[in-house]
Structure formats: C-alpha cells, structure tokens
Kinemage of the C-alpha trace (Angstrom):
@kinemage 1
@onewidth
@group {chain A} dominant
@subgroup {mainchain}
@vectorlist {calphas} color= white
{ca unk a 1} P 20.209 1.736 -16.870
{ca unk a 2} L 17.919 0.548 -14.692
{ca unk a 3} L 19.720 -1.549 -10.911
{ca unk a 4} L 16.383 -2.722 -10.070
{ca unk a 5} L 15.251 -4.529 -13.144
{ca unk a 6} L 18.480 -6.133 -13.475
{ca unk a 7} L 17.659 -8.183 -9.657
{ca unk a 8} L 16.136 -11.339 -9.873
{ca unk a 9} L 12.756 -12.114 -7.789
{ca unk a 10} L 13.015 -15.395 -6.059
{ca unk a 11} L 10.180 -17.141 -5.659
{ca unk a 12} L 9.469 -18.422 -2.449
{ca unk a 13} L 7.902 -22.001 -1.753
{ca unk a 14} L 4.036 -21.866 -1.682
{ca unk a 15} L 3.991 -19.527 -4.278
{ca unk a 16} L 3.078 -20.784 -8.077
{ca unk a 17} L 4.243 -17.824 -10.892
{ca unk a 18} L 3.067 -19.292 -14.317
{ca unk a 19} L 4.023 -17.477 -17.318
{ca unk a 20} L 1.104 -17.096 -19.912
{ca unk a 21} L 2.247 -15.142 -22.663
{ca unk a 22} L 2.698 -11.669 -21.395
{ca unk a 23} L 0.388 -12.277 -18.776
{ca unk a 24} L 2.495 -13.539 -15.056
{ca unk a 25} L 0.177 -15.166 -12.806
{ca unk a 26} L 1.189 -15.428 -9.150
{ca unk a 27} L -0.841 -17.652 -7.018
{ca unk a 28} L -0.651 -18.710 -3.570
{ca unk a 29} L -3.667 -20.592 -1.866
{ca unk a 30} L -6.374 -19.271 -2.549
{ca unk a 31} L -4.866 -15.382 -3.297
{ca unk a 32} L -4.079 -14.791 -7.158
{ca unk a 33} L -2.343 -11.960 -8.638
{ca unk a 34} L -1.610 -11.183 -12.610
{ca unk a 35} L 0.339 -8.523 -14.202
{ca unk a 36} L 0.613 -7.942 -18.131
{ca unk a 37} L 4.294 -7.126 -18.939
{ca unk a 38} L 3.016 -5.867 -22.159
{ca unk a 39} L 5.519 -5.548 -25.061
{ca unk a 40} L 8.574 -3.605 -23.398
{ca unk a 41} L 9.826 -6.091 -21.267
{ca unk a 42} L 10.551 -9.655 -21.535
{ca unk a 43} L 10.147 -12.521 -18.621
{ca unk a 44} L 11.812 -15.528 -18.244
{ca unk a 45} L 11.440 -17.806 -14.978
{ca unk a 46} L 14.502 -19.975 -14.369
{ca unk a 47} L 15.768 -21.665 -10.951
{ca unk a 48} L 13.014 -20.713 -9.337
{ca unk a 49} L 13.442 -17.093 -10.241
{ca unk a 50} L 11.736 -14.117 -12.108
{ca unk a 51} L 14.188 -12.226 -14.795
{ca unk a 52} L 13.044 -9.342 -16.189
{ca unk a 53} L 15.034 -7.907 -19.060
{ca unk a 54} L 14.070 -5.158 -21.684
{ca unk a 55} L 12.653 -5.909 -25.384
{ca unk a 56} L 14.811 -2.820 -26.939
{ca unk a 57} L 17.198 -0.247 -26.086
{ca unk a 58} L 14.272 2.830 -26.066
{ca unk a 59} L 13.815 5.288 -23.043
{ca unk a 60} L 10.155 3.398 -22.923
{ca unk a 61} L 11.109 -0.647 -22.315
{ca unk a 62} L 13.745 0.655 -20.044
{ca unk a 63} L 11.148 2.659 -17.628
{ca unk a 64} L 9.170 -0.479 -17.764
{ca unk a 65} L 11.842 -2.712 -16.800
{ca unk a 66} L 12.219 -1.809 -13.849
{ca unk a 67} L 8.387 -0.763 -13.130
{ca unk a 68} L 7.469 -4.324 -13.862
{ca unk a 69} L 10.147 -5.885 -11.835
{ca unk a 70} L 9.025 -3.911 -8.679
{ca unk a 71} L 5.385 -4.680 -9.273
{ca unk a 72} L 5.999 -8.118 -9.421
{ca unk a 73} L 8.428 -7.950 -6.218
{ca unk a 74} L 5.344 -6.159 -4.583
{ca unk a 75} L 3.050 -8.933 -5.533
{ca unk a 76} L 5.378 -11.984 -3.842
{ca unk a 77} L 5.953 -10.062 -0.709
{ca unk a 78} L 1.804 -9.041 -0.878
{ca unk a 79} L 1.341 -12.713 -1.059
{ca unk a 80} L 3.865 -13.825 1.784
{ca unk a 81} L 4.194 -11.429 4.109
{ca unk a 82} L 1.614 -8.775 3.302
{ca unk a 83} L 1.547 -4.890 3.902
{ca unk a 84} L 0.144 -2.693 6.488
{ca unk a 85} L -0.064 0.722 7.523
{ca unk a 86} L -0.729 2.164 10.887
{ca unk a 87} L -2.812 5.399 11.211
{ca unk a 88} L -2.813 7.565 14.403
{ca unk a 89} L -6.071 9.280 15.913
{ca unk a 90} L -5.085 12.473 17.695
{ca unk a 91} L -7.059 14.853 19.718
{ca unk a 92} L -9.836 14.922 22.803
{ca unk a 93} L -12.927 12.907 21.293
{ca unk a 94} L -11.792 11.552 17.845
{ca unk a 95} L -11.708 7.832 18.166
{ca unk a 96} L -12.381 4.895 16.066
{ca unk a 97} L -14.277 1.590 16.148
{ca unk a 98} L -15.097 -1.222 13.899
{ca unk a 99} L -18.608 -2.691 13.049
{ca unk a 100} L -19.176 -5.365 10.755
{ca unk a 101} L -17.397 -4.515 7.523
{ca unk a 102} L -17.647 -0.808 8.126
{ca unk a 103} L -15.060 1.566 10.252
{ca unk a 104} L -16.532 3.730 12.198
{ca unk a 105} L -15.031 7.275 12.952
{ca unk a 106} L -15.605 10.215 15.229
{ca unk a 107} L -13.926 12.837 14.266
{ca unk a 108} L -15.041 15.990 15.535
{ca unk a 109} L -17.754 16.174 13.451
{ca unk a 110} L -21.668 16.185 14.120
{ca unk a 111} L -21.912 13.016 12.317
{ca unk a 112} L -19.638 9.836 12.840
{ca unk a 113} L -18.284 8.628 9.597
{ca unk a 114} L -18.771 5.109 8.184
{ca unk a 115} L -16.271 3.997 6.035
{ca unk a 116} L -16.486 0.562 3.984
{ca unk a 117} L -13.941 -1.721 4.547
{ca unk a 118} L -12.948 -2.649 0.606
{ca unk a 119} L -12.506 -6.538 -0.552
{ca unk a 120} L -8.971 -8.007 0.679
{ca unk a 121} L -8.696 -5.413 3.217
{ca unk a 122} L -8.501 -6.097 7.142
{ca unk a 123} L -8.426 -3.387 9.392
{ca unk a 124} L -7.679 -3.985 13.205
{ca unk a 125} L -8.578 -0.842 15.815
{ca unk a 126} L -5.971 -0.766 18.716
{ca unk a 127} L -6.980 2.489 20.944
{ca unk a 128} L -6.090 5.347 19.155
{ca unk a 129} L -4.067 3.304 16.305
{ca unk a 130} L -5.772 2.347 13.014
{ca unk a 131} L -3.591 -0.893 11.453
{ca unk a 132} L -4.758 -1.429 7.608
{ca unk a 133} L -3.297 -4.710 6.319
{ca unk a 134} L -3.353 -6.726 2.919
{ca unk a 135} L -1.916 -8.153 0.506
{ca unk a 136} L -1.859 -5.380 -2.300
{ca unk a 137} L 0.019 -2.470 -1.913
{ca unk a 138} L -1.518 -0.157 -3.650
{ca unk a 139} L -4.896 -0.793 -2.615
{ca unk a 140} L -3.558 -0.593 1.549
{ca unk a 141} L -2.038 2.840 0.832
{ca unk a 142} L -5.641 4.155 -1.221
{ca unk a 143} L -7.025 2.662 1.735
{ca unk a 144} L -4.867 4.420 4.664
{ca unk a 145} L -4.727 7.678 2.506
{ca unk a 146} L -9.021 7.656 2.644
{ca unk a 147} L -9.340 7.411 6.147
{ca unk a 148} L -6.410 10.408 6.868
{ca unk a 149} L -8.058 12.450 4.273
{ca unk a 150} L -11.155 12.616 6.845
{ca unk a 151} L -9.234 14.812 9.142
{ca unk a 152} L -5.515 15.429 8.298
{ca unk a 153} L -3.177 16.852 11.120
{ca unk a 154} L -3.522 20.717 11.664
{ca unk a 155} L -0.292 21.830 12.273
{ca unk a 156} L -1.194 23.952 15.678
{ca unk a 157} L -2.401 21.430 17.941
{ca unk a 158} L -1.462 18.394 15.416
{ca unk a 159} L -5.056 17.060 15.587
{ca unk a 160} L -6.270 14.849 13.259
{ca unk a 161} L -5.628 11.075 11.332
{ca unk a 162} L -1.665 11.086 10.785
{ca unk a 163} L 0.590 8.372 9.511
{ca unk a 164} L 2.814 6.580 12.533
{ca unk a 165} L 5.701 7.520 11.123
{ca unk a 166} L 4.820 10.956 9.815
{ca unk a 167} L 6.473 14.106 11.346
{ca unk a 168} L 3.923 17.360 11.827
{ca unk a 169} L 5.883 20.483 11.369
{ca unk a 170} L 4.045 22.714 13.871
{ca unk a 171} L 3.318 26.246 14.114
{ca unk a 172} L 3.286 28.871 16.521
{ca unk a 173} L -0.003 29.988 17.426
{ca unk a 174} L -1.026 34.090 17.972
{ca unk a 175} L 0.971 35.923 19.958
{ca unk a 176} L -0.353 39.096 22.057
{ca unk a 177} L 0.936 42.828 21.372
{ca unk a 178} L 2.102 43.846 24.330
C-alpha cells in the first residue's frame, strides 16, 4: 500500500491546479506545469487540496499512485520554492564562468567547454561552486548531472566536478618496494 499517495498536496495561495479530465494543470504567474494521471489513478481537488487515490486494486494503479502524487508534490514546490543543486570545481586550474546563456568550463582540457544553459534554467557561478536552480526537478538534476559528467572526481587526488554533498572514497596512491 502505498503512504505517499495516501497524503494530500495542499495547494498553496498563488498557485491555480485546474483539473481537465486526466490532465492537472498547475499554474502560477506566468510558470505552467501539466501532468496526465492517465487511467490508474484518480484526482479529486477538495479544500484546497490534491487527493490522489487508485482506479483498481492491480500492482499497476498502485505504483502510479504514489508516482503521480510525488510528481505533482514536485511540481508545487518547483513552482514555490524551486530546486537547486550546487556543483563543486576541484583541482589547480579548473574553474568556471558564465557568458551570455552559455557556461563556460576549464577543465583541464586543451579546449574550454561551452555548455548551453537549457530554457527555465538559471545557473549562478560563485568561485569554485556551480548553483543550478529551477523550477523542474528533473530537468535541474539532467542539468547538474551534464556538467559533472565533464570531469567526475578521480578518487586519488579527488579532482574534478563533484556534488556538494557527495563523499569521494579515496584511494591510496603507489607505494615504493623498499
């Protein structure tokens, strides 16, 4: 049984969820979000809440219950408070700076690479951090997981693009016969 699917979503003021047959449509200012529920799962929005409940008893509507009722959380915290993730530049020389719509980073190589900022994607450059915000989930961790896929950590000097929060397991380097 699924404990997510069973929460409700409130919806906080300033944001507009219409129900359109199975299509939800979330909309605050000028950002709009939809997601098709399909046929497992039914919606209901009722004091200013989203319930989520499944259309039969099957292993199927059940997965979706509760994968619908996360993607929609996802979608009203997108549209209030947004997601980021920060990105750390590590070793002598690699750095990273912003031009235009387009990150530029130097990463060791003999070329500096140009990366294209997508749509609905801001991207702030703070020394040796790279901050990727937005207001889809998805699209900021696709986003962060381009950029470290550059130059991931090596695990003997731990250069590279790492997450902020991610922990390097290093390793030993040679050692000399004696």
């Amino acid at each position: 049984m699924s404990r997510i699917g069973k929460q409700p979503i409130a919806i906080p003021s300033g944001v507009e969820v219409k129900l359109e047959g199975n299509l939800l449509k979330f909309k605050k200012g000028n950002l709009a979000k939809e997601l098709d529920t399909k046929a497992h799962v039914n919606v209901e929005i009722k004091d200013n809440n989203i319930l989520f409940s499944p259309k039969g008893e099957d292993r199927q509507s059940r997965a979706y219950w509760g994968t619908y009722r996360a993607l929609a959380y996802n979608i009203v915290i997108g549209l209030t408070q947004g997601f980021s993730k920060t990105l750390e530049i590590n070793g002598v020389g690699y750095k990273a700076a912003l031009k235009g719509k387009i990150l530029e980073l130097s990463l060791g190589f003999s070329h500096p690479i140009n990366y294209n900022i997508p749509e609905g994607i801001e991207i702030v450059v703070d020394k040796n951090n790279v901050i990727v915000k937005g207001s889809d989930k998805q699209v900021v961790g696709q986003v962060a997981a381009q950029i470290r896929e550059f130059r991931p950590p090596e695990p003997y000097k731990g250069k590279g693009v790492k997450y902020s929060d991610e922990r390097i397991i290093r390793k030993a380097g040679k050692t000399s016969k004696k």
